[in-house]
C-alpha positions as CSV (number, residue, x, y, z in Angstrom):
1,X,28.7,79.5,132.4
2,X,29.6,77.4,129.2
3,X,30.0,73.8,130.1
4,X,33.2,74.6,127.8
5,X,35.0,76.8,130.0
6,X,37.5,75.5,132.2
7,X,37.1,75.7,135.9
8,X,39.1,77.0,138.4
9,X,40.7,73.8,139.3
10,X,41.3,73.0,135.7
11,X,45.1,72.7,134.5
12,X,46.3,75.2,131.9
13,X,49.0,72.7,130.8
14,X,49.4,69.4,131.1
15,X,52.3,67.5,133.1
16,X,55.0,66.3,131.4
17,X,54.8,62.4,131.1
18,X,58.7,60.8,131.2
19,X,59.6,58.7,128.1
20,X,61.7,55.7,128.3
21,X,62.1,54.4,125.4
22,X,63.2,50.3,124.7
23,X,66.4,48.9,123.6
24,X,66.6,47.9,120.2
25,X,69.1,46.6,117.3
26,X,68.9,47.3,114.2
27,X,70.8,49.4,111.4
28,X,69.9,52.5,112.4
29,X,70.6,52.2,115.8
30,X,74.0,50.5,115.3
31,X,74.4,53.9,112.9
32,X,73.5,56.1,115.9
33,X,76.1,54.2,118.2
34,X,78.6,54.3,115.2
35,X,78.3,58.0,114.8
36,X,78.0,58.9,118.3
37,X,81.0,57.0,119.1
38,X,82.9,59.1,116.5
39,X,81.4,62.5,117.1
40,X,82.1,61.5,121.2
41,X,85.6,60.7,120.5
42,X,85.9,63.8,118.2
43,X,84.5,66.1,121.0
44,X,86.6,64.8,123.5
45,X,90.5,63.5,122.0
46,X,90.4,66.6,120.0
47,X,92.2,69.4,122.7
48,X,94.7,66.4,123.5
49,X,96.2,66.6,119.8
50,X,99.5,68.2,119.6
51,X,100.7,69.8,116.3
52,X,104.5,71.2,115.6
53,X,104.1,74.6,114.9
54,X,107.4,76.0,116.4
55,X,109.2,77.3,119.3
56,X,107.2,80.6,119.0
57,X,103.5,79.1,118.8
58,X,101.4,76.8,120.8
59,X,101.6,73.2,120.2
60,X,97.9,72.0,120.3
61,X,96.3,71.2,117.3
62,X,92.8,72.6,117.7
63,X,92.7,75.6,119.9
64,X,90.9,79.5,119.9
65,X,93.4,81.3,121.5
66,X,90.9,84.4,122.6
67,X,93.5,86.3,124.7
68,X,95.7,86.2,121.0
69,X,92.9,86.4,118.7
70,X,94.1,83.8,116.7
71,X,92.3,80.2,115.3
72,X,95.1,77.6,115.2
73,X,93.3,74.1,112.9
74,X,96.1,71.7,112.5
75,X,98.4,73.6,109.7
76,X,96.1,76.5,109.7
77,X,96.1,79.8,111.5
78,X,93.0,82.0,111.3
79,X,94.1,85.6,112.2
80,X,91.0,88.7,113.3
81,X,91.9,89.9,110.0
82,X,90.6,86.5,108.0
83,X,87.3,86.2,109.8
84,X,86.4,85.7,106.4
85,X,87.1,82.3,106.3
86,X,85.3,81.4,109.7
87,X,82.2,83.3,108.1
88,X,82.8,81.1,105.1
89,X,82.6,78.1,107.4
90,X,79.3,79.4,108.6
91,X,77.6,79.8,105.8
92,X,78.9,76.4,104.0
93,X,77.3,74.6,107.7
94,X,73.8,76.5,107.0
95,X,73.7,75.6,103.3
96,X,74.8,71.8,104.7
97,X,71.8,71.7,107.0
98,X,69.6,72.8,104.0
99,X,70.9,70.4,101.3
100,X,70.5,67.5,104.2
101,X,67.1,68.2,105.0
102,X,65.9,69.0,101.9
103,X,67.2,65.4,100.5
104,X,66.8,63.4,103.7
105,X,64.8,65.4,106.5
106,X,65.5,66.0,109.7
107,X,68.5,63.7,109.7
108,X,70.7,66.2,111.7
109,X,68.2,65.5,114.6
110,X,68.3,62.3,114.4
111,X,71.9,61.4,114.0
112,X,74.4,63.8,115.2
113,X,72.5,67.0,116.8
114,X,74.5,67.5,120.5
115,X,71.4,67.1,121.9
116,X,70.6,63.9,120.6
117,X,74.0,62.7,121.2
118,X,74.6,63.4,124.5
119,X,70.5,61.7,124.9
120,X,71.7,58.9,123.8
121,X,74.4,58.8,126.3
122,X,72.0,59.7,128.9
123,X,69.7,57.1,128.3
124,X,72.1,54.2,127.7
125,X,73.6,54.9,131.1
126,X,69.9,55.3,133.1
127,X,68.9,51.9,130.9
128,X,72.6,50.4,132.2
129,X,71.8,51.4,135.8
130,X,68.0,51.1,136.1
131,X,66.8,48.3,133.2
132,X,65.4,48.3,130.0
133,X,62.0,50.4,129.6
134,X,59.0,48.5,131.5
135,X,61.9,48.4,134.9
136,X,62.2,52.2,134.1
137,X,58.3,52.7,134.6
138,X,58.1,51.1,137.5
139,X,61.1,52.6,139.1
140,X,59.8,55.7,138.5
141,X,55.7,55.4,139.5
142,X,56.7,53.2,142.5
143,X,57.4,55.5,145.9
144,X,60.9,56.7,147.0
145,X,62.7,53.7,148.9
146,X,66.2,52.6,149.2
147,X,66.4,51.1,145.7
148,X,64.9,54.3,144.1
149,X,67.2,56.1,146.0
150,X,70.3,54.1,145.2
151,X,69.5,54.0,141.4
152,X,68.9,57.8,140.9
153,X,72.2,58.9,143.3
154,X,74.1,56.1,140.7
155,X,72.9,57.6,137.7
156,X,72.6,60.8,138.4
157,X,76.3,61.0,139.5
158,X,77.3,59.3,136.4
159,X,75.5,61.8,134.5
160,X,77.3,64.5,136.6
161,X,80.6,63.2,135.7
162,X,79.3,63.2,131.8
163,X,78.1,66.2,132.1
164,X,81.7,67.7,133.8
165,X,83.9,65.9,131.5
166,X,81.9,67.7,129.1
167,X,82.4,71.4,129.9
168,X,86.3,70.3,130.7
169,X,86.8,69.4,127.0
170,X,85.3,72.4,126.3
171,X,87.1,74.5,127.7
172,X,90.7,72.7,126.5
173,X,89.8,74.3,123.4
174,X,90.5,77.4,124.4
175,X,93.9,77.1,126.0
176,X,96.2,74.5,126.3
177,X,94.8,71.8,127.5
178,X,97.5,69.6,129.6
179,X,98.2,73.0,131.4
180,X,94.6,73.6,132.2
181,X,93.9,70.6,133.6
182,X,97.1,70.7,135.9
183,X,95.6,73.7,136.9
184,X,92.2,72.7,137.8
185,X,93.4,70.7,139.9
186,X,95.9,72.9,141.6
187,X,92.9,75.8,141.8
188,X,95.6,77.6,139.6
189,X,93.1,78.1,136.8
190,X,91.4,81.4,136.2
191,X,87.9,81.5,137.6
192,X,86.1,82.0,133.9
193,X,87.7,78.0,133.5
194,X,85.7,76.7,136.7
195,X,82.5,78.9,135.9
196,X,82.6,77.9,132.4
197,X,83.0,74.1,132.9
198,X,80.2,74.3,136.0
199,X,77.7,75.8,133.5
200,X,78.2,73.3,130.8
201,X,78.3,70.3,133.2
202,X,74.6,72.0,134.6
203,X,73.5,72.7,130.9
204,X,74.4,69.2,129.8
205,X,73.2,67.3,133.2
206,X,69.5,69.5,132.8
207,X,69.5,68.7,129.3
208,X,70.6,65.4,128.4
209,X,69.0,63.9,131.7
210,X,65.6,65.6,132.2
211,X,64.5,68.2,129.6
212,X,65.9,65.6,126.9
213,X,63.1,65.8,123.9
214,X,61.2,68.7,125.3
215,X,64.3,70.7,123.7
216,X,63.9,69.2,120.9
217,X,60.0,70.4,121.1
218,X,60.1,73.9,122.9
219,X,63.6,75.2,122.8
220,X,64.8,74.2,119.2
221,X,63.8,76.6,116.6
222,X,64.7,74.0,114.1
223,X,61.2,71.5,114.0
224,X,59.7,75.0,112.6
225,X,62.0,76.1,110.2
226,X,63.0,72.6,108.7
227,X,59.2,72.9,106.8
228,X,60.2,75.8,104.1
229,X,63.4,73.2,103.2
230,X,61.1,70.1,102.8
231,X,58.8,69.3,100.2
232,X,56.9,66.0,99.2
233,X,60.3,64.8,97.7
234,X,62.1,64.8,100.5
235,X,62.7,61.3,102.1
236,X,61.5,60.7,105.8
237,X,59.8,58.3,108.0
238,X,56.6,57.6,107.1
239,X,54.1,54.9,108.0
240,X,52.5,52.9,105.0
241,X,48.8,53.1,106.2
242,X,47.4,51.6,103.3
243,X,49.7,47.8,103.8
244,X,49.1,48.7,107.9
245,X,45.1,49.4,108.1
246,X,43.0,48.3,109.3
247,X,44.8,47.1,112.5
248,X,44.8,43.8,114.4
249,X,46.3,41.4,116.9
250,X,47.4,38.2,115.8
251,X,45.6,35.2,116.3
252,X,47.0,32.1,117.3
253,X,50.2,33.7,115.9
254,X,48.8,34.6,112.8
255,X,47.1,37.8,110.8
256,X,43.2,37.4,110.3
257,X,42.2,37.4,106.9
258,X,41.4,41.2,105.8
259,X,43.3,42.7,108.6
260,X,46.5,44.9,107.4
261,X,49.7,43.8,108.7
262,X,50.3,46.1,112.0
263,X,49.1,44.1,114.3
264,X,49.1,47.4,116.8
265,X,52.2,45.9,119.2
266,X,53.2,49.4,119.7
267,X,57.0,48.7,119.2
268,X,57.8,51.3,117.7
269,X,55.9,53.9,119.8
270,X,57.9,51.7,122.7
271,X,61.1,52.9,121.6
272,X,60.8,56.5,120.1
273,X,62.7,58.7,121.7
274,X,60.3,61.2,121.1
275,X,57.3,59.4,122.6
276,X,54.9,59.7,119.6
277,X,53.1,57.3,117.3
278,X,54.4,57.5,113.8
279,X,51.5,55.9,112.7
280,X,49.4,59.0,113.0
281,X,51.4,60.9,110.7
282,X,54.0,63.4,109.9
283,X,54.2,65.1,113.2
284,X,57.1,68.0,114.7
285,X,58.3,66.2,117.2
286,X,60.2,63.0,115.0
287,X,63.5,63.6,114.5
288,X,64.1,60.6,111.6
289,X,66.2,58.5,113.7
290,X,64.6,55.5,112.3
291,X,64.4,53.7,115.4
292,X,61.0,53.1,114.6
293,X,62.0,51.1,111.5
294,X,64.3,48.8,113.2
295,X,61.2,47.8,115.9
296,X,58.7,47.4,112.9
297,X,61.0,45.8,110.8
298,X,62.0,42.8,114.0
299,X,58.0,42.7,114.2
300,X,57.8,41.7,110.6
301,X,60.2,39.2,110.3
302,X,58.2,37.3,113.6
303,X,55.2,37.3,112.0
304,X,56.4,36.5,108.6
305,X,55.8,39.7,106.6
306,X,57.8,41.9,104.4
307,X,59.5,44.7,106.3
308,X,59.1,48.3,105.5
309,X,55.8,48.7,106.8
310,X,57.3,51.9,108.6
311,X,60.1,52.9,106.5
312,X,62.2,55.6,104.9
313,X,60.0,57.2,101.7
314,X,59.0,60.5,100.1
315,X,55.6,61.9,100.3
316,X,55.1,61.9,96.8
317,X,55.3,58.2,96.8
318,X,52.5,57.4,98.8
319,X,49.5,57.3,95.9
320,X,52.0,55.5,94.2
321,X,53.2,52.2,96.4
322,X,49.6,52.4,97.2
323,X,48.2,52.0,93.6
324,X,51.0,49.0,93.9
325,X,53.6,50.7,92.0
326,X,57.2,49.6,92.8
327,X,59.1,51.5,95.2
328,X,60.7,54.7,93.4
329,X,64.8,54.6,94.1
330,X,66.1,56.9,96.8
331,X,68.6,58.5,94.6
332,X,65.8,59.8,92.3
333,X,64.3,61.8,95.0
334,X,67.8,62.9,96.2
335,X,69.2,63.9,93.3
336,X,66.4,66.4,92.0
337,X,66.8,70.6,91.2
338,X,66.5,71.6,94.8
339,X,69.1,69.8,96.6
340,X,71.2,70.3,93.3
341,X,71.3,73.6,94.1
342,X,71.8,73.4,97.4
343,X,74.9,71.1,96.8
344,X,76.4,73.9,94.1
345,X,76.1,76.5,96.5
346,X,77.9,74.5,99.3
347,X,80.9,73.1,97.1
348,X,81.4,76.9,95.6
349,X,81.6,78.0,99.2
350,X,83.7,75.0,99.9
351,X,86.0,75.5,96.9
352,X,86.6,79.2,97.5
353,X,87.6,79.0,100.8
354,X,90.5,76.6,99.6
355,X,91.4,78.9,97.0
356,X,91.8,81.8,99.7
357,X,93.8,79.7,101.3
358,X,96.2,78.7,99.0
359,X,96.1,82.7,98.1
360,X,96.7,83.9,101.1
361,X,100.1,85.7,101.9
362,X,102.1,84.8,104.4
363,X,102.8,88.5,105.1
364,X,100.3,91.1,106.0
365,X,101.6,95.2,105.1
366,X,100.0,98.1,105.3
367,X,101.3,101.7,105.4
368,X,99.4,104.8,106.7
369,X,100.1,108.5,106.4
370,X,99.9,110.7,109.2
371,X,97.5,113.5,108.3
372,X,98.3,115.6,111.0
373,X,100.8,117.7,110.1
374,X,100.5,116.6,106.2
375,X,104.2,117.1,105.6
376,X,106.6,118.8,107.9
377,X,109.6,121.4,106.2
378,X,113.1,121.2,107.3
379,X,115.5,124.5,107.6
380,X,117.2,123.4,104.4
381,X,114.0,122.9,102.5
382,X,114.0,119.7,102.5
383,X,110.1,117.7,103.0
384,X,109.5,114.7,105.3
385,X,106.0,112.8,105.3
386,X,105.7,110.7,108.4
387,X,104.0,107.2,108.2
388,X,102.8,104.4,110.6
389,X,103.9,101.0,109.0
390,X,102.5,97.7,110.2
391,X,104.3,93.8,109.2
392,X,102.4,90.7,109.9
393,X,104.5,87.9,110.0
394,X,102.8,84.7,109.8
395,X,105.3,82.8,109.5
396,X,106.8,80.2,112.7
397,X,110.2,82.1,112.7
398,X,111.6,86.0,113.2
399,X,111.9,87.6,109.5
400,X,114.1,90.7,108.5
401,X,112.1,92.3,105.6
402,X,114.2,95.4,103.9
403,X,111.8,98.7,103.0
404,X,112.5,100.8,99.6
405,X,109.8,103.0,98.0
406,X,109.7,104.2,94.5
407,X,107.1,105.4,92.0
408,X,104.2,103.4,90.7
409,X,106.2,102.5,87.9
410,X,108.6,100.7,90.6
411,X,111.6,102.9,89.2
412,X,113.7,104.5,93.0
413,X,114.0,108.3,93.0
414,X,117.1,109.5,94.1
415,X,115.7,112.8,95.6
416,X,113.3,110.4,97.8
417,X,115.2,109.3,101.2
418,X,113.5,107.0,103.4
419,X,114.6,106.3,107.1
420,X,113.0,104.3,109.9
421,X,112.5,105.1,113.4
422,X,115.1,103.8,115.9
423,X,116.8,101.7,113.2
424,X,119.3,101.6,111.8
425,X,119.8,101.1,107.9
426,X,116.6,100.0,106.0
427,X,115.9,96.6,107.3
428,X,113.6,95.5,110.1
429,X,112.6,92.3,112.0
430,X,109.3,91.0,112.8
431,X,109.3,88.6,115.5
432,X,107.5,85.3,114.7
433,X,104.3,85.0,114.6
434,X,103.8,88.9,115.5
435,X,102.0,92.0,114.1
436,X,105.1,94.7,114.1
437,X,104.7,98.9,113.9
438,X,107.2,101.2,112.8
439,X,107.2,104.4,112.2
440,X,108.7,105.3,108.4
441,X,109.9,108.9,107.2
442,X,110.2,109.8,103.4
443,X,112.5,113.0,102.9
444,X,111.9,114.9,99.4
445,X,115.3,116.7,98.4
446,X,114.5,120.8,98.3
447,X,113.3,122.1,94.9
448,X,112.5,118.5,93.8
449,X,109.5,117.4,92.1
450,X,108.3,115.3,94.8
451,X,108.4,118.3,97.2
452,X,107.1,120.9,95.1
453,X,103.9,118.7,93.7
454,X,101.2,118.9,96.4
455,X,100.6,114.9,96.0
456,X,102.4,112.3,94.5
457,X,101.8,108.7,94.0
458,X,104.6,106.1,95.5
459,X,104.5,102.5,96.1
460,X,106.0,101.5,99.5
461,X,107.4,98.0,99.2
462,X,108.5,95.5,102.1
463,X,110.7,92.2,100.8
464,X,112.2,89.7,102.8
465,X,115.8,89.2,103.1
466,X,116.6,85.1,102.8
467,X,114.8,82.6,102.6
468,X,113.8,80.0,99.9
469,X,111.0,81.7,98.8
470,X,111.4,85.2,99.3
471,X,108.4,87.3,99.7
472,X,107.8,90.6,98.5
473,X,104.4,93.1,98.6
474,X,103.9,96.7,97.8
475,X,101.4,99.3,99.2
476,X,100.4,102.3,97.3
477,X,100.5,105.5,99.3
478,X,100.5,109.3,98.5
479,X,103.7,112.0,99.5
480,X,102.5,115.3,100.0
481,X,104.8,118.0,99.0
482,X,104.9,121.9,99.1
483,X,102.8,123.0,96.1
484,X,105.2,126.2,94.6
């Protein structure tokens, strides 16, 4: 046997180590609290915003209403129909994640991915109820006692509530949210609401408390795609070796002559999230949050040396800063071809989905013929042609829309009679907010044109009657006749 080989006993993997990473200050980390603050907030006010919208439509600003199949966003409603517009949304996101990393890494990970948001959270709550990083080791090597004991029940059920009031504002977003919560507490809710919020309080508990950057390393598919959208002018955090090397400790508070100016404190492996050493290079698991730069950067101004010794740079400035060339301006790598493109591609998404919007009709119509029988003949001669009609008001408020047809040329035939199913007259009314069917029939006098031509062209139009704006539409449709 190879000395090589691993024994029986040996380990295939090797045990996950806990991170606990220091508090620090700095600009980036008062960014991360700024934005996490904000996206927080967003997450969890957002169900609780009411909008007027009518009598006949729900009142909350923000809400998927599954059981209607609508999207209500403040003025906005987002019908099955428009999924366009939700697609559009998609694809402006993924073209959003591009142009960011492209120009500025993995700055999603670092700044406002859920996962690192609600880590944050996590660890500012287990640093408020346990102690800044070297209390944190001890706690956790030292046996179970009554303080261990004490401090995990404390944080773990204040992780327990973050992780419950998580799935709860969840789940506001899909129905209205002061009635929900009534009935979660009355056991009136349907049982999807309580296994929906238990999951997502699990999910975010596992996740935010214990798997925390191993998702980041094994679940998120993310580290391994963001390669294709970076290239070496893409700005990142980077360690400036050749100011750094070769390493030393300080001596008698100051740097020996010859020795770079890390003087290997390990600050800012102390407080990466992540638990590496950016010193050793570009590696998957950094996420940019820059934490590392506001620990190098306090280090610097102790000893008396110029920060940005780990720092925010593009690749493709490294032979240059070290040949002592000034630092090349951020906008320079930003704005360059690829992230150009990216940003074109984005904004044309961006300004077309306002376009449809403004476009859009308030008024949905459609007519369809019955194909089965094509036409039906009277005693006196006289042909019908049955069709299914369907009005989509969108509007807040019932609408009576009158029905005509004529030819394509929008000129009425008087041989052409048209009638509507159970009503009376030519008019109609669509409830608001309400997808309406009626059946239509269009009588051709006997011996007329329209009845003795096999098919026929006609437009079938719908108008409404009042209001300030009246709308009108037309659909084009065919009346089959008796071919002599």
């Amino acid at each position: 046997m190879s000395s090589t080989e691993p024994t029986d006993d040996a380990p295939l993997y090797e045990a996950r180590e806990p991170i606990f990473p220091k508090r620090i200050s700095g600009k980036f980390r008062s960014l991360k609290w700024i934005l996490m603050s904000m996206m927080l907030g967003i997450y969890y006010i957002t169900p609780w915003i009411r909008w007027n919208r009518g009598p006949a439509l729900p009142d909350q600003a923000v809400l998927l209403d599954l059981a209607n199949r609508r999207f209500f966003f403040f003025g906005l409603e987002i019908w099955p129909h428009e999924f366009y517009f939700v697609a559009g949304l998609l694809i402006m996101a993924g073209l959003g994640l591009f142009l960011f990393t492209s120009a500025l890494g993995r700055v999603w990970c670092g700044y406002a991915c859920p996962q690192t948001v609600w880590t944050d959270l996590f660890i500012l709550v287990e640093r408020w109820v346990e102690g800044d990083r070297n209390n944190r080791i001890r706690l956790h090597r030292q046996p179970w006692n009554a303080e261990k004991i004490r401090k995990s029940l404390t944080k773990w059920t204040l992780w327990l509530l973050i992780g419950l009031a998580t799935g709860g504002a969840w789940v506001f977003y899909f129905t209205d949210a002061p009635t929900l919560l009534a009935n979660l507490f009355t056991g009136d809710a349907s049982p999807i609401a309580y296994t929906t919020i238990a999951v997502a309080t699990a999910t975010t508990f596992a996740f935010g408390g214990f798997a925390r950057e191993q998702m980041c390393i094994y679940a998120c598919p993310w580290p391994r795609i963001q390669a294709a959208m970076m290239d070496e002018d893409t700005i990142t955090i980077a360690y400036r070796e050749w100011r750094g090397e070769p390493r030393g400790k300080l001596h008698k508070g100051q740097v020996a002559e010859g020795q770079g100016d890390c003087i290997d404190c390990m600050a800012c492996f102390n407080v990466c999230p992540m638990g590496i050493d950016i010193r050793n290079g570009q590696q998957l698991e950094c996420i940019t949050c820059g934490l590392c730069i506001d620990a190098c950067n306090e280090i610097m101004d102790k000893i008396g040396k110029p920060r940005g010794l780990v720092g925010y740079m593009a690749l493709k400035d490294e032979a240059s800063e070290r040949a002592g060339n000034k630092v090349v301006n951020i906008w320079k790598h930003v704005l360059r071809p690829r992230t150009l493109v990216y940003f074109t591609l984005w904004s044309g998404f961006g300004i077309a989905l306002v376009v449809a919007l403004f476009l859009r009709s308030p008024l949905d119509f459609n007519v369809t013929p019955n194909r089965d029988p094509l036409y039906v003949m009277q005693g006196d001669g006289t042909i019908r042609n049955i069709y299914t009609m369907r009005i989509r008001n969108k509007h807040g408020e019932d609408v009576t829309y009158r029905i005509s047809a004529t030819t394509p040329d929008g000129e009425a035939d008087p041989t052409l009679t048209l009638s509507l199913e159970g009503q009376e007259g030519d008019t109609v009314t669509v409830p608001a907010d309400q997808l309406y069917n009626q059946r239509l029939y269009l009588e051709a006098a006997p011996r007329s044109d329209l009845a003795t031509t096999s098919r026929t062209d006609i437009d079938i139009w719908v108008e409404q009657v009042g209001g300030e704006v009246p709308v009108k539409d037309s659909v084009g449709t065919v009346f089959n006749g008796k071919e002599q």
